[in-house]
C-alpha positions in Angstrom: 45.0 33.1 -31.0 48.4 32.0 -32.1 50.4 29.9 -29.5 53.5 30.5 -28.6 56.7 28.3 -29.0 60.3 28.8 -27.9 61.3 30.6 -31.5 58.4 33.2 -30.8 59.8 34.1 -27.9 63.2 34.2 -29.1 61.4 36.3 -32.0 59.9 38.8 -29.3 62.9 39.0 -26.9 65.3 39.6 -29.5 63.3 42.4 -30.8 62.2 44.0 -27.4 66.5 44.5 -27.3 66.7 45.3 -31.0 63.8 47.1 -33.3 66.4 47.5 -35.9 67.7 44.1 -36.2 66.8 43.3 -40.4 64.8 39.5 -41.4 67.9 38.2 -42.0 69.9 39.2 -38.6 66.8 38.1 -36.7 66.5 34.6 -38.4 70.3 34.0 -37.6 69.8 34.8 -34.0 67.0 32.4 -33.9 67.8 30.1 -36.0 65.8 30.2 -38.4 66.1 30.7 -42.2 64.9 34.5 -43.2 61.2 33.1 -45.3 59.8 31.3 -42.2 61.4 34.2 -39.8 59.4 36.7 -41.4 56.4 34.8 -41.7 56.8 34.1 -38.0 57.2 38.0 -37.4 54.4 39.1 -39.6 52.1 36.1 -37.7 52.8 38.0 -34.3 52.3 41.4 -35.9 48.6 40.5 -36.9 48.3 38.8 -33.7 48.4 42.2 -31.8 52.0 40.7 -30.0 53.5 44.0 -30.6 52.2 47.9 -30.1 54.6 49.6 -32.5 58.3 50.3 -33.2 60.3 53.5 -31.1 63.1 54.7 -30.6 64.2 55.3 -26.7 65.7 58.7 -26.4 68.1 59.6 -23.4 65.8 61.9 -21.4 68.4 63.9 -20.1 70.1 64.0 -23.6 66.7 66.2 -24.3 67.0 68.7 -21.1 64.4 66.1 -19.2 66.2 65.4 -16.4 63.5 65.3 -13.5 61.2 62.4 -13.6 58.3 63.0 -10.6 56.1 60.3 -9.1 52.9 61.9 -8.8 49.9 60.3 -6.5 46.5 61.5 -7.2 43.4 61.2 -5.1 40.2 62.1 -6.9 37.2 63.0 -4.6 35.1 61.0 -6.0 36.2 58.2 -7.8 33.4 57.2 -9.9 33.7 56.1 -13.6 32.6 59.5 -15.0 35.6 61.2 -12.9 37.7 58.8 -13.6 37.3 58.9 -17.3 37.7 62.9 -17.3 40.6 62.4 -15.5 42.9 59.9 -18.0 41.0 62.0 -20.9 42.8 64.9 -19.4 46.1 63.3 -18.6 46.5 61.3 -21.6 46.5 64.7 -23.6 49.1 66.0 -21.6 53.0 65.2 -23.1 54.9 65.5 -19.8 52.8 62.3 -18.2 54.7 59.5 -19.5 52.6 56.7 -17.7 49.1 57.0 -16.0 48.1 53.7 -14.0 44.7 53.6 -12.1 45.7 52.3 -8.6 43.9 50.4 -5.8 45.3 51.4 -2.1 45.7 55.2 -0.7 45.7 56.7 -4.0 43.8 56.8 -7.7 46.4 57.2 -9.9 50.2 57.3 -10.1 51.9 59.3 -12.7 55.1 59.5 -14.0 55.7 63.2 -15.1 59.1 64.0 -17.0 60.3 67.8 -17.1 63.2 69.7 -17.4 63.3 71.5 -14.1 61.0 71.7 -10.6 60.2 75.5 -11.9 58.5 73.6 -15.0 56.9 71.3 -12.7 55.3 73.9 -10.8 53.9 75.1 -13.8 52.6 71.7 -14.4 50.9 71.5 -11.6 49.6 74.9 -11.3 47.8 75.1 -14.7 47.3 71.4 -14.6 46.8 69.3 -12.7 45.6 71.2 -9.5 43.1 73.1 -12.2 41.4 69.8 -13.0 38.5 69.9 -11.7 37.6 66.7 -9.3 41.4 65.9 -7.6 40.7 66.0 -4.2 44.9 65.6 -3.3 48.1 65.6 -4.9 51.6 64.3 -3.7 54.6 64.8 -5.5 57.7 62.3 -5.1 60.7 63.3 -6.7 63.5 60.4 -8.8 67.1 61.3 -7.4 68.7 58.6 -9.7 66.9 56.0 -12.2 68.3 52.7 -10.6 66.5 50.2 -13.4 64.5 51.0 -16.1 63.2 48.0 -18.8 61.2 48.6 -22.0 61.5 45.0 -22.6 59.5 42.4 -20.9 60.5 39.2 -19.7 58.9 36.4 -21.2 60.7 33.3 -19.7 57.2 32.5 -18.7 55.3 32.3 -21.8 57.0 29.2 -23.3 58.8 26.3 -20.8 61.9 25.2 -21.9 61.8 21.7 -23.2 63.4 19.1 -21.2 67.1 17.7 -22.7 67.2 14.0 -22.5 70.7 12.1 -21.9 71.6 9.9 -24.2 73.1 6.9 -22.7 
């Protein structure tokens, strides 16, 4: 496993902001020259550092204005269940995230439609059809306060210590 120094992480947050930036942008903004930048890149590609390159589209540029928090409560949460259950949700396009939960619930899901009568849909031939949910409860977003695609990473590499020169 590769580790990680300060210009890797400057590699990764400066493409978590930017997927477009070219070699040579990149290498100036960590300053590096554009060989070694690459080399660095292609290093953390192998190394599994990044799952692939998107563009983020404006949801409600694309008439997908309601995002709903969905809690799901299977009744009986055993790894055959749970298994049908992310097969079935994963093939779904309006789940957006799926995360297995500990606590009151299963799951959460993040569900993104155009309009609550497309969401009742949803959960008519859906999700309520699926065979083992035991309970569903629906939480709707009235504004998106934050949302972050990239990660922080301050963590991953310490800064080094300046000395003073005296």
């Amino acid at each position: 496993m590769h580790k990680l120094d300060q210009v890797d992480r400057k590699i990764l947050e400066a493409l978590q902001t930017d997927g477009d930036l070219s070699n040579a942008e990149l290498a100036e903004r960590v300053c590096l020259s554009p060989s070694p930048c690459s080399r660095r890149v292609r290093i953390l590609e192998e190394q599994g550092f990044f799952r692939g390159k998107v563009a983020l589209v404006d949801p409600v540029r694309v008439g997908l204005p309601v995002s709903v928090f969905v809690q799901v409560t299977l009744d009986q949460p055993v790894k055959k269940s749970l298994q049908y259950f992310e097969r079935s949700v994963s093939a779904w396009p309006e789940v957006m995230e799926c995360y297995l939960m500990t606590g009151d619930f299963d799951y959460l899901l993040r569900v993104a439609v155009p309009d609550l009568a497309t969401y009742h849909r949803f959960l008519e031939d859906k999700l309520t059809s699926l065979k083992g949910v035991d309970s569903i409860r629906s939480s709707f977003s009235l504004k998106q306060v934050q949302y972050r695609t990239a990660l922080p990473l301050a963590h991953l590499v310490a800064e080094p210590m300046k000395t003073v020169q005296r």
